[in-house]
C-alpha positions as CSV (number, residue, x, y, z in Angstrom):
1,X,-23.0,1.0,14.3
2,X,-21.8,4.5,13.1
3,X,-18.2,3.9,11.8
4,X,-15.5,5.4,9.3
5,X,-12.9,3.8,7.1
6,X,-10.2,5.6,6.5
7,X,-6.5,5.8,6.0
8,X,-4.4,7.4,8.6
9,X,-1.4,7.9,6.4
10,X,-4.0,10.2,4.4
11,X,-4.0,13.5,4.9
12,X,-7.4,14.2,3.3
13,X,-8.9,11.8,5.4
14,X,-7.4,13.2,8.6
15,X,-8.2,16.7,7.9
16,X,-12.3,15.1,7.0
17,X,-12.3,13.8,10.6
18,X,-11.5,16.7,12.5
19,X,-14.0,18.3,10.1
20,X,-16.7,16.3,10.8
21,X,-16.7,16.3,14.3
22,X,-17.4,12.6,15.0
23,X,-19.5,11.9,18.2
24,X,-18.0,9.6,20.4
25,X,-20.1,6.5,19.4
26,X,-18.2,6.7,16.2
27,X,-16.3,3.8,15.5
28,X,-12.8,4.0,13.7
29,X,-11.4,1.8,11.1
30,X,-7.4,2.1,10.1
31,X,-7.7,0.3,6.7
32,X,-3.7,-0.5,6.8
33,X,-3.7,-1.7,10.1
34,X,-6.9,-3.7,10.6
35,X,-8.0,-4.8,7.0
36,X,-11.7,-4.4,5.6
37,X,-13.4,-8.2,6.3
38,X,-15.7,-9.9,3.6
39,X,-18.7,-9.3,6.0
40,X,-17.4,-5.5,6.5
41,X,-17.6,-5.1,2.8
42,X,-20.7,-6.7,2.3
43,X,-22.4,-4.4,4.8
44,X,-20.9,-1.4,3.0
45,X,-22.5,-3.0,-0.1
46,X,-25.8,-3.2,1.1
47,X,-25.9,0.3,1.9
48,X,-25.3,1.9,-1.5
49,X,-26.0,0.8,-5.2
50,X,-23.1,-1.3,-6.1
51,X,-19.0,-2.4,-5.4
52,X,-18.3,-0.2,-7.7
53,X,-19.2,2.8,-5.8
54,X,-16.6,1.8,-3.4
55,X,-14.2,1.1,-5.2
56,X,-11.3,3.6,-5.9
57,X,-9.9,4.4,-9.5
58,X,-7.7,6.8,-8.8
59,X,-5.4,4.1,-6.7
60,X,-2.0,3.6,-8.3
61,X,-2.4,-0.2,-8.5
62,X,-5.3,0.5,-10.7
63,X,-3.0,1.8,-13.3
64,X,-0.2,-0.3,-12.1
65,X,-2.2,-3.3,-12.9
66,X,-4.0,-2.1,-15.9
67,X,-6.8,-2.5,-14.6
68,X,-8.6,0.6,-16.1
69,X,-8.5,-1.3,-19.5
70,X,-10.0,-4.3,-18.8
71,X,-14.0,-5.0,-18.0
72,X,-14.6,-5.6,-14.0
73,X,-17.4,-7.2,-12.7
74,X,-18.8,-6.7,-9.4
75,X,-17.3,-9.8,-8.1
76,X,-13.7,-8.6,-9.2
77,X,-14.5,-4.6,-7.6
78,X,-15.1,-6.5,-4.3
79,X,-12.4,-8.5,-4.5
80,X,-9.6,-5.9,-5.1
81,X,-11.2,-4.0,-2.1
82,X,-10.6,-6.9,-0.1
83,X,-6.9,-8.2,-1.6
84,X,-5.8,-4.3,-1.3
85,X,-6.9,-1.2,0.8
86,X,-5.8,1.1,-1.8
87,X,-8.9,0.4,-3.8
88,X,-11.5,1.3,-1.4
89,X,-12.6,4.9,-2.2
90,X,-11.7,6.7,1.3
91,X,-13.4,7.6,3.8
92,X,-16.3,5.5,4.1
93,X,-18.6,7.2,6.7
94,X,-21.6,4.8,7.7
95,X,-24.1,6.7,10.1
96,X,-27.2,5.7,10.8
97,X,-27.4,3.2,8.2
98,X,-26.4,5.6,6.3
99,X,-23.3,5.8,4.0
100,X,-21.0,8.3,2.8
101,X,-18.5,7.5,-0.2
102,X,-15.1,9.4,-1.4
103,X,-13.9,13.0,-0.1
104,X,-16.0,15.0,-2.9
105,X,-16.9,18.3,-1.3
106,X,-20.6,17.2,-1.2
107,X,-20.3,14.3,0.1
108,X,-18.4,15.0,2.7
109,X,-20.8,18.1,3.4
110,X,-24.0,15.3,3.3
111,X,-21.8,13.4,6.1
112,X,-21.1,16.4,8.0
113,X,-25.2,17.6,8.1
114,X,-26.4,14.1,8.8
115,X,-24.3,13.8,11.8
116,X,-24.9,17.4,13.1
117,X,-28.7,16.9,13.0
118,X,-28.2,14.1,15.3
């Protein structure tokens, strides 16, 4: 299934969607309003190297909670993702088994020729 996480009270993530031109098979994901499931974040998991990846260090509860100064494991990355939708690095673009990570310029570049090439 070709889907995309995002947040719609983000503007970076709005503005990546009309840039990407999604086909209409594209699934989309509100974070806020319809929470990221165990099995949603597992799949996400399986598709790049680590929880890590997905998970967002810029979010304001990371600092909030201090969390930059204390050692994570892979279980506790997963785990914020799930207790809070802040920490998922946003978008999340999955196409054909595929996945695309963050807003960076390149990835979101990688995302948009992936899903032109069709």
């Amino acid at each position: 299934m070709n889907k995309l996480y995002y947040l719609s009270s983000c503007n970076t993530c709005t503005r990546i969607i009309k840039e990407l031109n999604l086909p209409e098979t594209f699934v989309l994901q509100d974070i806020k309003t319809e929470p990221i499931t165990a099995s949603q974040i597992e799949e996400m998991r399986d598709l790049t190297d680590s929880y890590e990846s997905l998970f967002s260090k810029r979010a304001q509860l990371y600092k909030k909670l201090g969390l930059k100064d204390k050692s994570l494991t892979e279980e506790d990355y997963k785990n914020y993702i799930l207790e809070h939708y802040t920490f998922l690095k946003r978008p999340v673009i999955i196409y054909n088994e595929q996945i695309f990570i963050g807003n960076s310029k390149k990835t979101v570049d990688a995302a948009k020729l992936a899903i032109d090439e069709k």
